[in-house]
TIMI-461637 format. One line per field, with one value per residue (C-alpha): residue in three letters; x, y, z. Coordinates in nm, 2 decimals, decimal comma. Example, Ala and Ser with C-alpha at 12.3 -4.5 7.8 and 13.67 -1.06 7.14 Angstrom:
<pts>
res [ALA SER]
X [1,23 1,37]
Y [-0,45 -0,11]
Z [0,78 0,71]
</pts>
This chain:
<pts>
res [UNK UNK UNK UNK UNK UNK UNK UNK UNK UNK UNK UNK UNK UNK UNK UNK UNK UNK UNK UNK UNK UNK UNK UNK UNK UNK UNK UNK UNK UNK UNK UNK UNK UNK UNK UNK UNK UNK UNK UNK UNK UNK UNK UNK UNK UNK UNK UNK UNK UNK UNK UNK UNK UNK UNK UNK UNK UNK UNK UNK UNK UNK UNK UNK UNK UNK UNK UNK UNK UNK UNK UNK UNK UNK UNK UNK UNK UNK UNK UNK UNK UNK UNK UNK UNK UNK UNK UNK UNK UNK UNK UNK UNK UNK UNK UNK UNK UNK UNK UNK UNK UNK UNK UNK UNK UNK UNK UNK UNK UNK UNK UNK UNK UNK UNK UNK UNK UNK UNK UNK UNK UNK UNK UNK UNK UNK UNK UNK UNK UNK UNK UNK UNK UNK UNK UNK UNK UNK UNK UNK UNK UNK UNK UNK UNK UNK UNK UNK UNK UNK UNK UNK UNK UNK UNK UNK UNK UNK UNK UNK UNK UNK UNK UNK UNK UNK UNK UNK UNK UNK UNK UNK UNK UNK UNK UNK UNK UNK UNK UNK UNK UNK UNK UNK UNK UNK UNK UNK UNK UNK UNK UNK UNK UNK UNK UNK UNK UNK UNK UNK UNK UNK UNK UNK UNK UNK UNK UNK UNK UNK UNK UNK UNK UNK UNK UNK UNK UNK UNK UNK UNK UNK UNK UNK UNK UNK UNK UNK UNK UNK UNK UNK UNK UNK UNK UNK UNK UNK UNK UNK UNK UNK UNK UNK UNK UNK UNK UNK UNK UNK UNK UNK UNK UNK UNK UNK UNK UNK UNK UNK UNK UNK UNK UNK UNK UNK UNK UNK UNK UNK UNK UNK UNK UNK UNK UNK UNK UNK UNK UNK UNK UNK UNK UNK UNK UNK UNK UNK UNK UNK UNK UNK UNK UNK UNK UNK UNK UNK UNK UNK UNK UNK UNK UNK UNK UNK UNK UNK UNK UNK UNK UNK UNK UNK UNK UNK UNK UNK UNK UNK UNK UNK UNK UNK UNK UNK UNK UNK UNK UNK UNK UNK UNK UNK UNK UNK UNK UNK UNK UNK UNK UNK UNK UNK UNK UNK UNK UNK UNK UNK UNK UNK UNK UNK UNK UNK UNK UNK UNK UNK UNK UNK UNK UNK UNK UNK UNK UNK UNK UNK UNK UNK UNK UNK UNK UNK UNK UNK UNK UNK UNK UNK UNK UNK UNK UNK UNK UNK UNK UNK UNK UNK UNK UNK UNK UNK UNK UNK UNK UNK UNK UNK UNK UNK UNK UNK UNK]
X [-2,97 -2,91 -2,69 -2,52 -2,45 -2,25 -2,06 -1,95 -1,86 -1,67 -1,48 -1,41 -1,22 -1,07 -0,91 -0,82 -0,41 -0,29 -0,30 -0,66 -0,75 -0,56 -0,72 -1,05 -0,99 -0,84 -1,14 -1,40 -1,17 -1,19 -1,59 -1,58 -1,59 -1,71 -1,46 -1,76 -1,66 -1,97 -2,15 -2,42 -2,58 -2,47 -2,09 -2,12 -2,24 -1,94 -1,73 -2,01 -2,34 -2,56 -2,97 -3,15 -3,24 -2,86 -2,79 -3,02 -2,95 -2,62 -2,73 -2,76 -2,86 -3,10 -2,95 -2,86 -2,55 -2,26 -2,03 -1,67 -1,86 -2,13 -1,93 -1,73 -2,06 -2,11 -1,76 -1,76 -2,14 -2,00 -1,69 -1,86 -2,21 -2,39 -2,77 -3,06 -3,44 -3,59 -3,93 -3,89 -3,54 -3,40 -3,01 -3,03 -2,87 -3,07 -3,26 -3,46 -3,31 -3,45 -3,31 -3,32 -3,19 -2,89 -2,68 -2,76 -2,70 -3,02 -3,07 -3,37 -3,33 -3,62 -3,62 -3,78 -4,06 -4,11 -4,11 -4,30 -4,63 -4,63 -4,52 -4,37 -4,45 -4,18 -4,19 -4,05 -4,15 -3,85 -3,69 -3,40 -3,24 -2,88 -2,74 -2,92 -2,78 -2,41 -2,43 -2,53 -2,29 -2,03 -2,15 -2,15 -1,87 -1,58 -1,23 -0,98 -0,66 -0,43 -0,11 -0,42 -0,42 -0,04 -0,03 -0,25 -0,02 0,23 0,11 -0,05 0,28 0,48 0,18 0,18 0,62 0,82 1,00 1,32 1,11 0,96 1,35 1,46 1,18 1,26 1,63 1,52 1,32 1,60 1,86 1,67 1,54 1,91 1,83 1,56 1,24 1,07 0,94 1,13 1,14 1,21 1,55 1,65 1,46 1,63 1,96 1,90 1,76 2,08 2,29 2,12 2,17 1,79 1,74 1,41 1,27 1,50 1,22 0,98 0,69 0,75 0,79 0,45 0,32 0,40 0,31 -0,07 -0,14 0,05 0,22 0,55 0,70 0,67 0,56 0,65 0,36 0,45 0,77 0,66 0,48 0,85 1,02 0,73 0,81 1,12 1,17 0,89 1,04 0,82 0,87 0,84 0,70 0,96 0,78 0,63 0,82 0,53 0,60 0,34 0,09 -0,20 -0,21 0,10 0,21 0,56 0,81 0,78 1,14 1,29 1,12 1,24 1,64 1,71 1,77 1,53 1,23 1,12 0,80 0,52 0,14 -0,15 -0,12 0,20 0,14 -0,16 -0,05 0,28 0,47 0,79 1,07 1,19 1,34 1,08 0,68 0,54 0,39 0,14 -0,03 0,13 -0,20 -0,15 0,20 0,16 -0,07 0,15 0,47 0,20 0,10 0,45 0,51 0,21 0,36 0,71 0,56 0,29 0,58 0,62 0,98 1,19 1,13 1,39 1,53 1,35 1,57 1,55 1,55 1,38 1,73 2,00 2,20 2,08 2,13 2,46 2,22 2,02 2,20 1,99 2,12 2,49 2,39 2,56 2,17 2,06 2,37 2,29 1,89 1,96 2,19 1,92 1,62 1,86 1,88 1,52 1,48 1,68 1,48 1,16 1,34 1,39 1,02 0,97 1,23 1,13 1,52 1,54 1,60 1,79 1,67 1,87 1,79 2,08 2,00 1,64 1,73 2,02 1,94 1,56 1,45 1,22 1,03 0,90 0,76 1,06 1,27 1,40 1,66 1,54 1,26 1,16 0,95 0,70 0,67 0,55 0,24 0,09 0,11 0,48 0,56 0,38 0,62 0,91 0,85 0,79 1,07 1,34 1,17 1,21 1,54 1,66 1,39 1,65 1,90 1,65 1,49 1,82 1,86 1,59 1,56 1,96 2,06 2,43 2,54]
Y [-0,31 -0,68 -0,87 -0,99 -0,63 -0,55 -0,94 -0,83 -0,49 -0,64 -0,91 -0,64 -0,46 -0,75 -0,84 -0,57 -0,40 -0,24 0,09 0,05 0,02 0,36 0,49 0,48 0,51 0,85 0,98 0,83 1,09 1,35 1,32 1,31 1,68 1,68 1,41 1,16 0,87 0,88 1,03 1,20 1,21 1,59 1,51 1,25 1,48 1,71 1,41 1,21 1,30 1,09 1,03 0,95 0,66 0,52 0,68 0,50 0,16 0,17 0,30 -0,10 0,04 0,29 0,56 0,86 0,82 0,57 0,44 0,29 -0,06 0,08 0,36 0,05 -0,10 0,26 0,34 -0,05 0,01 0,31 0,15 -0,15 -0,01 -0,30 -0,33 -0,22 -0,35 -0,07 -0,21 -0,19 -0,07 -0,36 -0,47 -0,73 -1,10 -1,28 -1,08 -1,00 -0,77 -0,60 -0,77 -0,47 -0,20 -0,39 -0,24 0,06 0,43 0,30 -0,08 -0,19 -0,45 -0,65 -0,87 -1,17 -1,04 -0,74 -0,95 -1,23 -0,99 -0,77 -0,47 -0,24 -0,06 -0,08 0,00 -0,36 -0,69 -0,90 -1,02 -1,27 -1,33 -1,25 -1,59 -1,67 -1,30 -1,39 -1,69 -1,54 -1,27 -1,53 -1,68 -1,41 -1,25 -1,51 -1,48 -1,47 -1,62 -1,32 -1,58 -1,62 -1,28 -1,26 -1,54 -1,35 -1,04 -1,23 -1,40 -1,10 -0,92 -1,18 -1,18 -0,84 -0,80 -0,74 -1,02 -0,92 -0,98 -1,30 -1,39 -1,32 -1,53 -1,82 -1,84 -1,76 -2,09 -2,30 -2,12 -2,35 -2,64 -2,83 -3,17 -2,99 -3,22 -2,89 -2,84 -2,76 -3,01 -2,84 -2,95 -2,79 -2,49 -2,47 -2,52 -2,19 -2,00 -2,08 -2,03 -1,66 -1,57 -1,58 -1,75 -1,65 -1,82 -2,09 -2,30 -2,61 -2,36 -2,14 -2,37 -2,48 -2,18 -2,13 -2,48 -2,41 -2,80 -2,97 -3,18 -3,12 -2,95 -2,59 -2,56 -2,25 -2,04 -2,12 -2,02 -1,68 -1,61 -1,64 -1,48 -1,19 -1,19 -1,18 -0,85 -0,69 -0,68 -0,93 -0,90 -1,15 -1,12 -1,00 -1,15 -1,44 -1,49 -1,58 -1,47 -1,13 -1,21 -1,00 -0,70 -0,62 -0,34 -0,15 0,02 0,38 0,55 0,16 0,20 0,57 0,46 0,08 -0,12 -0,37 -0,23 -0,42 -0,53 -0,74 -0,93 -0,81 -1,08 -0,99 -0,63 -0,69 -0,89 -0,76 -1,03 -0,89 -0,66 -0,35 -0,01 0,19 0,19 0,40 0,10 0,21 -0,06 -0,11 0,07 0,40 0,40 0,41 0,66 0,85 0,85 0,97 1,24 1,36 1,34 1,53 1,80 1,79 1,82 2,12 2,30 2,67 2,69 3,01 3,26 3,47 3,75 3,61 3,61 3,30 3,60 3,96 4,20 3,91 3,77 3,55 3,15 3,01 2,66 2,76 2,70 2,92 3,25 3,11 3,12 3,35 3,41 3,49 3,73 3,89 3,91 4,11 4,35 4,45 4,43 4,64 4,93 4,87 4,93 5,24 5,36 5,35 5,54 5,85 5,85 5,83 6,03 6,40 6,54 6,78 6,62 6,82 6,81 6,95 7,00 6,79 6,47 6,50 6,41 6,20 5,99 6,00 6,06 6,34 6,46 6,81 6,86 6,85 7,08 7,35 7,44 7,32 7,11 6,98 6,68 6,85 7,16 6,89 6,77 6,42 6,37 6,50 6,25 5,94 6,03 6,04 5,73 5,57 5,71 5,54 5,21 5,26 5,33 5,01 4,74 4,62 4,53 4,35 4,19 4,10 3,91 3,73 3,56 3,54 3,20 3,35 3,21]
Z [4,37 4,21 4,45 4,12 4,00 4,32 4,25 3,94 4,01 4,32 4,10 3,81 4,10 4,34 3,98 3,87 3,93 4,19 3,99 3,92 4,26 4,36 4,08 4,20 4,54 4,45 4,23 4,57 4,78 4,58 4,46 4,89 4,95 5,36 5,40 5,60 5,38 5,14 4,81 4,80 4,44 4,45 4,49 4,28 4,02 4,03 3,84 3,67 3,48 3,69 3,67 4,00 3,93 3,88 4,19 4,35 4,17 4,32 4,67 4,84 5,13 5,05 5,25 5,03 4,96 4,86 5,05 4,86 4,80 4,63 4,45 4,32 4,16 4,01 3,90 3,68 3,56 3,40 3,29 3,13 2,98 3,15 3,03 3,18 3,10 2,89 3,07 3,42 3,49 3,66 3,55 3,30 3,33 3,06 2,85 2,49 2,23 1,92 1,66 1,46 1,72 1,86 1,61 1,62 1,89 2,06 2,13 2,31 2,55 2,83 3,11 3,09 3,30 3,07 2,73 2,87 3,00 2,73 2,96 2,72 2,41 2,09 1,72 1,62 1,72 1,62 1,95 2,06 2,39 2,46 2,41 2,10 1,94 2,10 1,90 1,61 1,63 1,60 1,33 1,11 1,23 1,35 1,44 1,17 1,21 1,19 1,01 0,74 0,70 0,69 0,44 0,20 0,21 0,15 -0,14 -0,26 -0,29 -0,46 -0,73 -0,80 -0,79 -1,04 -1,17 -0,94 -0,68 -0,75 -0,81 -0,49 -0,32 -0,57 -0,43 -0,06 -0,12 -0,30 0,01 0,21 0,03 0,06 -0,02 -0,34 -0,31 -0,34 0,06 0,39 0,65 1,00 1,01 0,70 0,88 1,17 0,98 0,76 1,04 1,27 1,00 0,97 1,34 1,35 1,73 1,80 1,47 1,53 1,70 1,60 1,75 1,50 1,24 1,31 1,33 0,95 0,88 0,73 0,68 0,92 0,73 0,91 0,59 0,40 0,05 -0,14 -0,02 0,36 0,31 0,10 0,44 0,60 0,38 0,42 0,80 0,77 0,50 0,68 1,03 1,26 1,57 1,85 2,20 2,44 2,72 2,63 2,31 2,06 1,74 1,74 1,46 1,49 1,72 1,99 2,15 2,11 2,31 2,16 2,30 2,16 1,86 1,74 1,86 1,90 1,57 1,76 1,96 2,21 2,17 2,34 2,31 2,47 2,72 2,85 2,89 3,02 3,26 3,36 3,22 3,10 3,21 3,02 3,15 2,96 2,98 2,72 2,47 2,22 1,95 1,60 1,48 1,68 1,70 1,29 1,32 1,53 1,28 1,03 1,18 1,25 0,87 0,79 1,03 0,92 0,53 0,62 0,87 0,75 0,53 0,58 0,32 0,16 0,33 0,69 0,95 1,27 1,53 1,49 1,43 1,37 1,08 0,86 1,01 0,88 0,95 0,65 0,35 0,13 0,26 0,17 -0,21 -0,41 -0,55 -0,21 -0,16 -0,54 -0,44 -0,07 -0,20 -0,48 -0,21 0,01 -0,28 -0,29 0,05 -0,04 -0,30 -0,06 0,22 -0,03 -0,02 0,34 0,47 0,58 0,47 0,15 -0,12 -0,42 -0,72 -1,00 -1,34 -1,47 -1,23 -1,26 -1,70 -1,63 -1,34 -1,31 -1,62 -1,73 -1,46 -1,49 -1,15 -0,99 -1,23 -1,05 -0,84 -0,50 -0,32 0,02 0,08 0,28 0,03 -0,22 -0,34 -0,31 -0,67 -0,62 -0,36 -0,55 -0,86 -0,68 -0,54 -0,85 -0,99 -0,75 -0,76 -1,19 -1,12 -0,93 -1,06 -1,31 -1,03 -0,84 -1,15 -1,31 -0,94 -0,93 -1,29 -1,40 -1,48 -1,36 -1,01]
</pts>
């Protein structure tokens, strides 16, 4: 093992919280099954999918097993994906990528040893070392300031309002321009922003902040970025007190009840440097995720259907305002006579059928003239008739329920 692999793992962890370090001394105890203070690559295995040869990487002492030093270097080079010389093996400081596989699942990296002799067989040629590719990487790729990107939403929805809304930016402007040469100086700032019970904007750093040019004063677009932050809720840091431009992180159980949740940078959570009686925080980006998700389930939840009761056997919910309808009350009674109608089917009573009922009621049914019959002297044609019959005989009421315009 590389004495700078175990310096780095050892500085990863000296830094790290308090929490952290419990954290791993708790998952070390509990890999530890014989309690003798070290890891063999078998216990190790039970919590971690481990190859030999990164046991043995981490194994200084070349004695079997790890002891909580070494199980620190192996607990970080898991943590942080360091590199590895696809040549040799050997932990990489400087080294040569592939060009072409860096991006990629796969990327193909050498020590200098490796690329220098040759040692290794690849399908591309096209290598750079690590600092050349980080500089390049930032070339191509480099930070955006995130007011730029606030500035550009801002102008992008005053170009695309309606003309109420570019309106109400116009006099938010003239609100503030009181002397009207057409920009904001920062005392004319902090007048309007005192005057609108705004404290935390009420500061030259923030004034600057909006200030694109530098030229001590706000045009129209600066102050379209304001007026942005402003309608759209902003938040600032509640440890540090930065106004939260980019990325922050937001108290969830403040969020869902307090008119202002309480909010923070990554700096300050990070580093523990603000006070707040709750600590479940979760990023702007998740914690919108989150809400809509809970939409998604609130729209897709299964609605009560008619005639379905909250509890097996009880009353309709007073709490559901459907089954107070006189509709609802029309449309049970006729599923009820329905229900009715089905029962004279199932039921194994005699059922007498008389001449006169049989025309009158029922309609002409000529298997069951007679005096008398019993539902189990009757054929399954019999039975099947009958049935149909009662249904005939109530469908208007449950029809007439179901499509009358009459409440």
């Amino acid at each position: 093992m590389e004495e700078i692999f175990r310096e780095t793992a050892m500085a990863y962890y000296n830094g790290g919280s308090e929490e952290l370090k419990q954290d791993i001394k708790k998952i070390f105890n509990e890999l530890d099954k014989d309690r003798d203070g070290r890891i063999s690559l078998r216990e190790l295995r039970n919590g971690y999918k481990c190859r030999n040869e990164e046991f043995v990487r981490c194994d200084g002492d070349n004695n079997g097993t790890l002891d909580f030093q070494e199980f620190i270097t192996f607990y970080f080079a898991n943590k942080i994906s360091w590199r590895w010389c696809d040549g040799c093996g050997v932990i990489l400081t400087t080294f040569f990528a592939c060009v072409r596989c860096f991006d990629g699942s796969s990327p193909f990296n050498l020590c200098c040893e490796c690329y220098g002799g040759r040692t290794f067989t690849h399908n591309h040629s096209d290598f750079v070392d690590n600092h050349t590719l980080l500089g390049q990487q930032r070339q191509s790729s480099p930070e955006r300031d995130p007011m730029e990107s606030l500035r550009e939403i801002a102008t992008t929805y005053y170009k695309k309002g309606s003309q109420e809304v570019k309106q109400l930016a116009t006099e938010f402007f003239n609100s503030m321009d009181i002397n009207r040469d057409g920009q904001i100086s920062l005392d004319e700032f902090l007048s309007f922003m005192r005057q609108e019970g705004c404290s935390q904007m009420s500061n030259p750093y923030f004034f600057k902040v909006l200030d694109k040019d530098g030229n001590n004063a706000l045009d129209f677009t600066e102050v379209l970025t304001l007026y942005y932050v402003m309608r759209s809720g902003r938040r600032f840091c509640g440890g540090c007190g930065c106004f939260l431009d980019g990325m922050y992180l937001t108290c969830v159980s403040c969020f869902e009840t307090d008119a202002d949740p309480f909010c923070v940078c990554f700096d300050c959570y990070r580093d523990n440097r603000y006070n707040h009686k709750h600590s479940n925080f979760w990023d702007n980006f998740a914690l919108l995720e989150m809400k809509r998700q809970e939409a998604l389930e609130a729209k897709t939840a299964p609605k009560p259907q008619y005639g379905q009761y909250e509890n097996a056997g009880s009353r309709p919910s007073s709490s559901l305002v459907i089954y107070q309808e006189p509709k609802w009350r029309k449309t049970r009674a006729a599923l009820q006579l329905l229900n009715l109608a089905a029962s004279l089917a199932n039921a194994s009573v005699q059922i007498q059928v008389s001449k006169g009922f049989g025309i009158a009621k029922l309609g002409a049914c000529p298997m069951f003239e007679g005096e008398f019959s019993t539902w189990k002297s009757c054929s399954p044609i019999q039975k099947l008739q009958l049935f149909k019959t009662s249904v005939a005989l109530f469908y208007p009421v449950l029809a007439d329920s179901f499509f009358s315009t009459n409440k």
